[in-house]
VOBA-1610 file (N, C-alpha, C; in pm, whole numbers, padded with zeros to 5 digits, always signed):
BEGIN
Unk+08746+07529+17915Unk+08664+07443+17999Unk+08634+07317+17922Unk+08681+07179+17956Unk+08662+07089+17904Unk+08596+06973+18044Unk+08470+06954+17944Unk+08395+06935+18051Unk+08379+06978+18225Unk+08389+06876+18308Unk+08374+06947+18421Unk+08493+07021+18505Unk+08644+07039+18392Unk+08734+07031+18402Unk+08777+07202+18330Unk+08851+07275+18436Unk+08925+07423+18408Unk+09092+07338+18327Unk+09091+07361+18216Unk+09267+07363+18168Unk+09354+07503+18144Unk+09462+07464+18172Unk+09524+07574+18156Unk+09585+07543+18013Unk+09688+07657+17958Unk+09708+07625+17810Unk+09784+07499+17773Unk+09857+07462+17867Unk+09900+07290+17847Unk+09848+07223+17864Unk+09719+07250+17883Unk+09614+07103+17918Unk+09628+07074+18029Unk+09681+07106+18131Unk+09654+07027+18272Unk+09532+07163+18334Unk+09527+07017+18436Unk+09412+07091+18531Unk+09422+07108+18623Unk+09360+07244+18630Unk+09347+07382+18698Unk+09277+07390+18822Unk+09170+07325+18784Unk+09044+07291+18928Unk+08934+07231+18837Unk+08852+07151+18919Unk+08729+07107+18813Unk+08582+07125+18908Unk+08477+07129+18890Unk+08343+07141+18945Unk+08350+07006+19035Unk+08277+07029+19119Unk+08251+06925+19235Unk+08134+06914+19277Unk+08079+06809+19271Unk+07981+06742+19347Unk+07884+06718+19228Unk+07903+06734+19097Unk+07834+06689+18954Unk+07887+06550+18908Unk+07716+06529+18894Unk+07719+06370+18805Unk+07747+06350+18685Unk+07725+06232+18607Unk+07782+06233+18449Unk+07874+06320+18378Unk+07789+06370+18289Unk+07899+06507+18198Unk+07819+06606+18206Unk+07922+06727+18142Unk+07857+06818+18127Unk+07810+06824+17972Unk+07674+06900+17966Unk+07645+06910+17864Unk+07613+07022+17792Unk+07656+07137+17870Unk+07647+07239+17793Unk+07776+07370+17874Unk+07815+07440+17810Unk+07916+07515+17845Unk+07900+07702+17795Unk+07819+07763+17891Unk+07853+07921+17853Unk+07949+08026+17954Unk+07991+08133+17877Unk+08055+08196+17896Unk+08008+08368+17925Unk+08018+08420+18043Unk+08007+08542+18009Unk+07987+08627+18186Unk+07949+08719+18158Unk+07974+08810+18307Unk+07821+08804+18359Unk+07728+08730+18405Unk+07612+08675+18458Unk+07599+08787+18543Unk+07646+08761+18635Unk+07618+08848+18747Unk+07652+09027+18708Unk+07559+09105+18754Unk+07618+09237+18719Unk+07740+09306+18778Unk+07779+09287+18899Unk+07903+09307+18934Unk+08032+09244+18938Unk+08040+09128+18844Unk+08093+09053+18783Unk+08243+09103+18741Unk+08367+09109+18810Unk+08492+09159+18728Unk+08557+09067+18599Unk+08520+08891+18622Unk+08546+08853+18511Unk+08451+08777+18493Unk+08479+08711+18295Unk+08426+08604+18291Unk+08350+08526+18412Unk+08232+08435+18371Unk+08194+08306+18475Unk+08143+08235+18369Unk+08167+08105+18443Unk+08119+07964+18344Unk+07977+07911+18415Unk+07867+07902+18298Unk+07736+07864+18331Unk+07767+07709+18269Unk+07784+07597+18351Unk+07746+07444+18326Unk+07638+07370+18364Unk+07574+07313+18252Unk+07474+07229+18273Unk+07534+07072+18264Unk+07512+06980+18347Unk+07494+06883+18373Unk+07413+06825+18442Unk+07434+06737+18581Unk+07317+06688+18619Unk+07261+06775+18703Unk+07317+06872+18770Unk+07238+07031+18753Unk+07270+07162+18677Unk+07236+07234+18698Unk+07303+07400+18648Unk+07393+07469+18749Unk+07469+07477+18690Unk+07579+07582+18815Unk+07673+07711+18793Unk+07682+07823+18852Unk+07768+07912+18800Unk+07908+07906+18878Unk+08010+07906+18801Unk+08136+07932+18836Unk+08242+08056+18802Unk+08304+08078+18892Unk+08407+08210+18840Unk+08537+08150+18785Unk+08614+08244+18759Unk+08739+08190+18677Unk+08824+08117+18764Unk+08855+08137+18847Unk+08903+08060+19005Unk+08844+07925+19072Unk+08738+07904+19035Unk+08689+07765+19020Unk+08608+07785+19144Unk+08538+07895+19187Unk+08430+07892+19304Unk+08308+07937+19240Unk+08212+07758+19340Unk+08108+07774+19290Unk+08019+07919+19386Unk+07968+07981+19257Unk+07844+08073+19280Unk+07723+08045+19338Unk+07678+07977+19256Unk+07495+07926+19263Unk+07472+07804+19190Unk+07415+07723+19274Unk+07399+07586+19176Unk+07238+07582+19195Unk+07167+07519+19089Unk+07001+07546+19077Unk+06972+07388+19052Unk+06910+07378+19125Unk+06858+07189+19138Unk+06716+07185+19132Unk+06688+07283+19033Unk+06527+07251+18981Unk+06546+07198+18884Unk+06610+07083+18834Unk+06610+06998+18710Unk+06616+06932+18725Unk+06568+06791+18641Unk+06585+06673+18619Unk+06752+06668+18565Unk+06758+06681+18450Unk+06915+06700+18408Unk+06884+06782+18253Unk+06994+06856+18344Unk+07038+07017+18249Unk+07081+06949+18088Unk+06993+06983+17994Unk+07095+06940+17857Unk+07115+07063+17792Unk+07088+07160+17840Unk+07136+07286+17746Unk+07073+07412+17827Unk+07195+07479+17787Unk+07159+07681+17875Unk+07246+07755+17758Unk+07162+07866+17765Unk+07229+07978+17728Unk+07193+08143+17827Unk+07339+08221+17766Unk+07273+08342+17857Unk+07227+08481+17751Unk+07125+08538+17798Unk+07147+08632+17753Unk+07027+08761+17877Unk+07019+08850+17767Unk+06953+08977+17882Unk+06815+08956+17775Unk+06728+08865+17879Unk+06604+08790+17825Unk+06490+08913+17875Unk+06535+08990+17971Unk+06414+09072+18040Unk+06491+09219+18084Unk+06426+09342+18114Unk+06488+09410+18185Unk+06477+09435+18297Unk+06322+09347+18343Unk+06322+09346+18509Unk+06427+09319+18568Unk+06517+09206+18522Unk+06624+09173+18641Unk+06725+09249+18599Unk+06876+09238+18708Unk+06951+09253+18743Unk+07070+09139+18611Unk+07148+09201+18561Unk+07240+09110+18501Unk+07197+09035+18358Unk+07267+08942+18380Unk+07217+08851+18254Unk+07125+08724+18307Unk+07008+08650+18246Unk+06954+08546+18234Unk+06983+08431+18210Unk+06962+08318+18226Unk+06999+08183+18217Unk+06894+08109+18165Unk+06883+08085+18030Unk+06738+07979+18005Unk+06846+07854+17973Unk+06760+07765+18020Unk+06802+07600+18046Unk+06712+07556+17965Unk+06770+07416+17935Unk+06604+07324+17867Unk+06652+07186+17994Unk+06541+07150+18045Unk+06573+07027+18123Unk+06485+06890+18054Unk+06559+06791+18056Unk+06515+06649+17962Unk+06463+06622+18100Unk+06346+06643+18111Unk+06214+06588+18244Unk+06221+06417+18232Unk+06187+06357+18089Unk+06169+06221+18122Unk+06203+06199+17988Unk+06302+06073+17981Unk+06357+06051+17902Unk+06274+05951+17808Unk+06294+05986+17653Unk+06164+05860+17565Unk+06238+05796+17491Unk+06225+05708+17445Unk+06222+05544+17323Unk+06219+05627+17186Unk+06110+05727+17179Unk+06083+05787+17024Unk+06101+05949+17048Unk+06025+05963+16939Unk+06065+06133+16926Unk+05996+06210+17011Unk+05895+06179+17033Unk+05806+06246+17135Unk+05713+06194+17230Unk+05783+06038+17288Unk+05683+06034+17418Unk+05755+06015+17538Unk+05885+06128+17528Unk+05937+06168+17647Unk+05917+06332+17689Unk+05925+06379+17793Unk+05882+06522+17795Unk+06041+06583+17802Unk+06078+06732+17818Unk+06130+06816+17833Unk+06071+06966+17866Unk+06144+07036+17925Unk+06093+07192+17966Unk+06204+07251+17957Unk+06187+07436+17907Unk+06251+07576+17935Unk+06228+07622+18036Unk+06322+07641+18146Unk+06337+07727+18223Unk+06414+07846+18228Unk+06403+07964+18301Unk+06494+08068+18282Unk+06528+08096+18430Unk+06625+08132+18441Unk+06694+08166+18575Unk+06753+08329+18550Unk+06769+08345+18685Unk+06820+08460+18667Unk+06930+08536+18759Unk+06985+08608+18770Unk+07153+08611+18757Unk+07237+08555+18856Unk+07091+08529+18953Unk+07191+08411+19082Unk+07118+08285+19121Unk+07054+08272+19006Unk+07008+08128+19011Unk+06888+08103+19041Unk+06819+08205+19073Unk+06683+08196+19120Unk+06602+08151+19008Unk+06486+08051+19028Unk+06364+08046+18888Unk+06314+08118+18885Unk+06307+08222+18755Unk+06182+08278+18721Unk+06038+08181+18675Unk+06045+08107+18600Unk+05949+08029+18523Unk+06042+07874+18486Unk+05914+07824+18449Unk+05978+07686+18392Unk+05838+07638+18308Unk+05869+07576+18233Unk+05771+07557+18140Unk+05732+07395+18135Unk+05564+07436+18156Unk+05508+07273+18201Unk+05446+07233+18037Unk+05514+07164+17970Unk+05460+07109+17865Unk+05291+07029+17850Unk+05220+07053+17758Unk+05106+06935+17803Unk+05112+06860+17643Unk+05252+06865+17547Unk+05260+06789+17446Unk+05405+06677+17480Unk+05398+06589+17436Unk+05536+06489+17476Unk+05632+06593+17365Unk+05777+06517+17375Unk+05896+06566+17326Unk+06025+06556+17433Unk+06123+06531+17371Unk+06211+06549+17461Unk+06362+06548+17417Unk+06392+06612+17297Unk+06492+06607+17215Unk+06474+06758+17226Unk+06422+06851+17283Unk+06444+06999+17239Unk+06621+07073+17251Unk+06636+07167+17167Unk+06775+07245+17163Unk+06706+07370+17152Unk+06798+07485+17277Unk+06756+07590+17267Unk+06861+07684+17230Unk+06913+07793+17218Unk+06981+07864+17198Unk+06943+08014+17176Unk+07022+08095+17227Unk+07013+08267+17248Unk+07003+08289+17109Unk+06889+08392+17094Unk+06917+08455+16948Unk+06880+08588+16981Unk+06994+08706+16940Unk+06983+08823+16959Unk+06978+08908+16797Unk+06893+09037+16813Unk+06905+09130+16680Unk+06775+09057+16611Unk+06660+08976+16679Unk+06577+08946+16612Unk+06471+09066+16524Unk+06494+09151+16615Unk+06403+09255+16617Unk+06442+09397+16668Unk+06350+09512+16656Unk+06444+09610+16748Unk+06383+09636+16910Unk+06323+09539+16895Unk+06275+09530+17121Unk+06385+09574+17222Unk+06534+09499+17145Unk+06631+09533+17225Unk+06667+09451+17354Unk+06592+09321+17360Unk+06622+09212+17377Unk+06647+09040+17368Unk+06737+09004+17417Unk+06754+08855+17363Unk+06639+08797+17368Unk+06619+08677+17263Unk+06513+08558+17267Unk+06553+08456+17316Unk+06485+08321+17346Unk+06527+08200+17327Unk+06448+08116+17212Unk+06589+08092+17113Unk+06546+07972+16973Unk+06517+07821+17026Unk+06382+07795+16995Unk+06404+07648+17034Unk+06339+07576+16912Unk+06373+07445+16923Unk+06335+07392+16802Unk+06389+07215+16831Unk+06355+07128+16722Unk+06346+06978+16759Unk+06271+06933+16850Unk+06139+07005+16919Unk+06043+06983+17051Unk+05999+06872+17002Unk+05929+06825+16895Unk+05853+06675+16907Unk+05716+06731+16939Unk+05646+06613+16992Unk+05504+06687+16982Unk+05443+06777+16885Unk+05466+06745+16752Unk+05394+06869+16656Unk+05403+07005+16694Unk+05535+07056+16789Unk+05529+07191+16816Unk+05662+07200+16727Unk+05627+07312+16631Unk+05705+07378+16531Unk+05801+07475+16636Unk+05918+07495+16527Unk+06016+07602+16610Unk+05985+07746+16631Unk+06020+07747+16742Unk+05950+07885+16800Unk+06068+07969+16873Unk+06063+08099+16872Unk+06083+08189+16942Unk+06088+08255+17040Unk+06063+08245+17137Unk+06031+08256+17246Unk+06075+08409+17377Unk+06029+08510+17431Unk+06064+08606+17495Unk+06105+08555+17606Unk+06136+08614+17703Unk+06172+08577+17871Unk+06080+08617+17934Unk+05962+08624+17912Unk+05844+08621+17988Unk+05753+08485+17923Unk+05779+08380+17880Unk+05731+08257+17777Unk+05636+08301+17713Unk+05672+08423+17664Unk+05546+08440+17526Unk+05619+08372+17390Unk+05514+08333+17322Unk+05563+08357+17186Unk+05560+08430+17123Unk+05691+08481+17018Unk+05735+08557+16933Unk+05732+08528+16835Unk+05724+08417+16747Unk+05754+08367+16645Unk+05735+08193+16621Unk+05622+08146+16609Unk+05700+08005+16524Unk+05646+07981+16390Unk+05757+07955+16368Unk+05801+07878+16220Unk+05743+07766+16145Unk+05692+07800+16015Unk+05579+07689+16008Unk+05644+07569+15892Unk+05785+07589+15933Unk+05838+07438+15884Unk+05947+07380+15983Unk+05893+07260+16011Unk+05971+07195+16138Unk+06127+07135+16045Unk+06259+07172+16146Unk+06340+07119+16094Unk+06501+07112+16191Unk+06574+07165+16172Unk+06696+07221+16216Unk+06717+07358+16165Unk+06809+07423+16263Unk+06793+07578+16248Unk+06947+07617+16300Unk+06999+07724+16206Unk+07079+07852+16190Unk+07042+07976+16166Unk+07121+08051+16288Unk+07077+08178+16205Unk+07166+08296+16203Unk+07162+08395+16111Unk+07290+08489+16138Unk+07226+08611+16034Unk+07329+08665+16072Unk+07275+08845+15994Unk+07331+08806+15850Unk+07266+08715+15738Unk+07279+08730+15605Unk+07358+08797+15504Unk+07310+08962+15516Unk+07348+09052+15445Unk+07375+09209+15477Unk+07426+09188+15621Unk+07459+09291+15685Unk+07324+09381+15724Unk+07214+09381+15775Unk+07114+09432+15811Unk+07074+09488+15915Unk+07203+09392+16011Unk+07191+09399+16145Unk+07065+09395+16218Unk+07048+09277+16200Unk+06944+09191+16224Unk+06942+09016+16185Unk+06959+08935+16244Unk+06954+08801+16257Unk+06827+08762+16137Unk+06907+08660+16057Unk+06755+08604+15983Unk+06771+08432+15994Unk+06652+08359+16034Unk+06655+08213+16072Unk+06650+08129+15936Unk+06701+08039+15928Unk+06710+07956+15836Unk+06705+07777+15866Unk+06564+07742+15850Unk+06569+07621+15936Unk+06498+07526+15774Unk+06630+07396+15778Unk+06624+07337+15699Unk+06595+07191+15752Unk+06565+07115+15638Unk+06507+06936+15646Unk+06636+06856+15552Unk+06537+06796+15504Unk+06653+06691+15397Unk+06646+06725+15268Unk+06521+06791+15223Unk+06497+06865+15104Unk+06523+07013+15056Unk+06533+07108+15166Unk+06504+07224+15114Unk+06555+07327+15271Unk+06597+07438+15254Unk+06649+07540+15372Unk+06539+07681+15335Unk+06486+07739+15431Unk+06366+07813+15410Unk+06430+07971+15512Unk+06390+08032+15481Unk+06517+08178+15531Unk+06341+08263+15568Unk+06358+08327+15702Unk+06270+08372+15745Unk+06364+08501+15808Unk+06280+08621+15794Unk+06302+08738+15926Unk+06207+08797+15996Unk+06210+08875+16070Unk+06102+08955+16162Unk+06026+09021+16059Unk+06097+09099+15969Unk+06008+09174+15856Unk+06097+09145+15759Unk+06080+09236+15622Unk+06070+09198+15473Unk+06226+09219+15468Unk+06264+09191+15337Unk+06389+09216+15322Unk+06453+09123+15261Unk+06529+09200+15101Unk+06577+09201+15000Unk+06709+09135+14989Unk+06703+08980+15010Unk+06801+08900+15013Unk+06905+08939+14894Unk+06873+09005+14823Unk+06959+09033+14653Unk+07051+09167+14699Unk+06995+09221+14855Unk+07086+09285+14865Unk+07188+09294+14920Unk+07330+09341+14870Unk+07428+09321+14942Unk+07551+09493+14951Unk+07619+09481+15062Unk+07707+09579+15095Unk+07847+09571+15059Unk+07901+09459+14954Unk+08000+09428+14898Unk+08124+09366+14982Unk+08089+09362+15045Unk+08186+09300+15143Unk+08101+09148+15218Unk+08226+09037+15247Unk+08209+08943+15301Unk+08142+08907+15438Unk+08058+08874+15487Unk+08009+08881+15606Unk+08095+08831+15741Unk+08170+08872+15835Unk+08235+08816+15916Unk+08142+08743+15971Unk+08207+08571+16024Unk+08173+08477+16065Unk+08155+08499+16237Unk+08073+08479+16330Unk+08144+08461+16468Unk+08159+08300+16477Unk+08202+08292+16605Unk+08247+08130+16654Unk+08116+08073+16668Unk+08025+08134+16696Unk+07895+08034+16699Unk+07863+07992+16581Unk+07921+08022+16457Unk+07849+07989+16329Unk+07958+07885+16261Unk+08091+07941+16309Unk+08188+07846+16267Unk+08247+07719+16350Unk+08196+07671+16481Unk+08255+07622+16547Unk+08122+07569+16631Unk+08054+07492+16585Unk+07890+07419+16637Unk+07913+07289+16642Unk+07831+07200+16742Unk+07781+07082+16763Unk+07665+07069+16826Unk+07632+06967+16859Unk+07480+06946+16844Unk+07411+07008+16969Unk+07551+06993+17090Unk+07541+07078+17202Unk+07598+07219+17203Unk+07513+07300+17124Unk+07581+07422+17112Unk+07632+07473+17287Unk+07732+07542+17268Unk+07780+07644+17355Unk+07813+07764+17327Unk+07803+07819+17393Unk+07838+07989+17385Unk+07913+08098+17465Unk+07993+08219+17376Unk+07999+08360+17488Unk+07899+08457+17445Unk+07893+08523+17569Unk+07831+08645+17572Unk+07890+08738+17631Unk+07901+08819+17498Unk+08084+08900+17566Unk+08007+09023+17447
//
C-alpha cells in the first residue's frame, strides 16, 4: 500500500481509495473485523477508512478533523474484533503547543467509542500500539510529543491512564532481554532513560540475540503497522 494506492509486485496499480483528500498518513494492517478472511488496510488521511484486500471500502469514520495517525490493536474486551485508536490534528499551531490534537478509538466497524477533549494545547502528538506492557492481557495506546507539559503516557482503551513517564522526549520500545514484556525507552538530546511496568535486571540476559520485528527495524516518523 503506497499511499492511497494498492500495488501489485511490479508496482502498478491495482485499485486506489476514493473519495480521500491530500495523503495518507498513516497505514495499518491486520484482520479488524472478527470475521475477517483476510488482511484489511486501516488508512488515515483526511478521514479514517477500512479497506479489504480487493479494494472495497468497509467503513469510513468522519469524526475527524484529519487523521495523522491509527493503530490497531485489542484495546478492550467489550468489543467485538480489533480496535482502532486514531490521533486527530483538531487545529493546526505555529509552535509546539498552541495547536490542539485528540485520541480517539474506534471500534471494529468504525463506530466511536470515545475521543478525547484536550483542555491543554499541543498538536504534534504520535501514538502507537504497545502490547506485553503488563500481564492485563491487553493492548495500550503509547502516546507521546503532546506539547502542553503533558509527559508521555500510556494509555488503556477505556482513556485511563496507565503510565506516564516523567521525562518528556521521543520513545521506543521492545522486549530488551527476552522477558516477554515490552520495556519503554524514551530519549532527548542528552540521555535515553529505560522504564518497565515492574523491576527488572537489565544485566540479565538468555544468550542469545534478540530478534528484531519490522516495527523496530523499519520506522518513520509516521509509524505504521501489522497486527498479525
Amino acid at each position: 500500500m503506497a499511499g492511497y494506492d494498492f500495488l501489485n509486485a511490479a508496482g502498478k496499480i491495482v485499485w486506489s481509495c476514493q473519495e480521500l483528500e491530500d495523503h495518507a498518513d498513516c497505514i495499518w494492517v491486520g484482520k479488524v473485523q472478527p470475521d475477517a478472511d483476510h488482511y484489511q488496510l486501516v488508512i488515515g488521511g483526511s478521514v479514517t477508512v477500512l479497506y479489504d484486500c480487493l479494494g472495497n471500502e468497509l467503513w469510513r469514520y468522519n469524526g475527524s478533523i484529519e487523521s495523522q495517525h491509527v493503530c490497531l490493536g485489542k484495546f478492550r474486551h467489550d468489543y467485538p474484533g480489533l480496535q482502532v485508536a486514531g490521533l486527530d490534528r483538531i487545529v493546526r499551531g505555529s509552535n509546539y503547543s498552541d495547536g490542539k490534537d485528540g485520541i480517539f478509538l474506534l471500534d471494529a466497524n468504525g463506530k466511536e467509542i470515545w475521543k478525547e477533549n484536550r483542555d491543554t494545547g499541543g498538536w504534534l502528538t504520535i501514538i502507537e500500539t504497545i502490547e506485553n506492557w503488563d500481564d492485563v492481557g491487553l493492548d495500550y495506546i503509547l502516546a507521546y510529543r503532546r506539547g502542553g507539559n503533558v509527559l508521555p503516557t500510556i494509555y488503556d482503551g477505556y482513556q485511563n491512564v496507565i503510565t506516564t513517564f516523567p521525562i518528556d522526549g521521543y520513545l521506543v520500545y521492545g522486549d530488551l532481554i527476552g522477558s516477554n514484556r515490552n520495556q519503554v525507552i524514551v530519549y532527548d538530546q542528552q540521555a535515553a532513560y529505560i522504564y518497565g511496568s515492574s523491576k527488572l535486571d537489565l544485566r540479565k540476559k538468555n544468550g542469545k540475540t534478540q530478534t528484531q520485528s519490522k516495527r523496530l527495524y523499519s520506522q518513520t516518523l509516521y509509524p505504521g503497522g501489522e497486527y498479525i
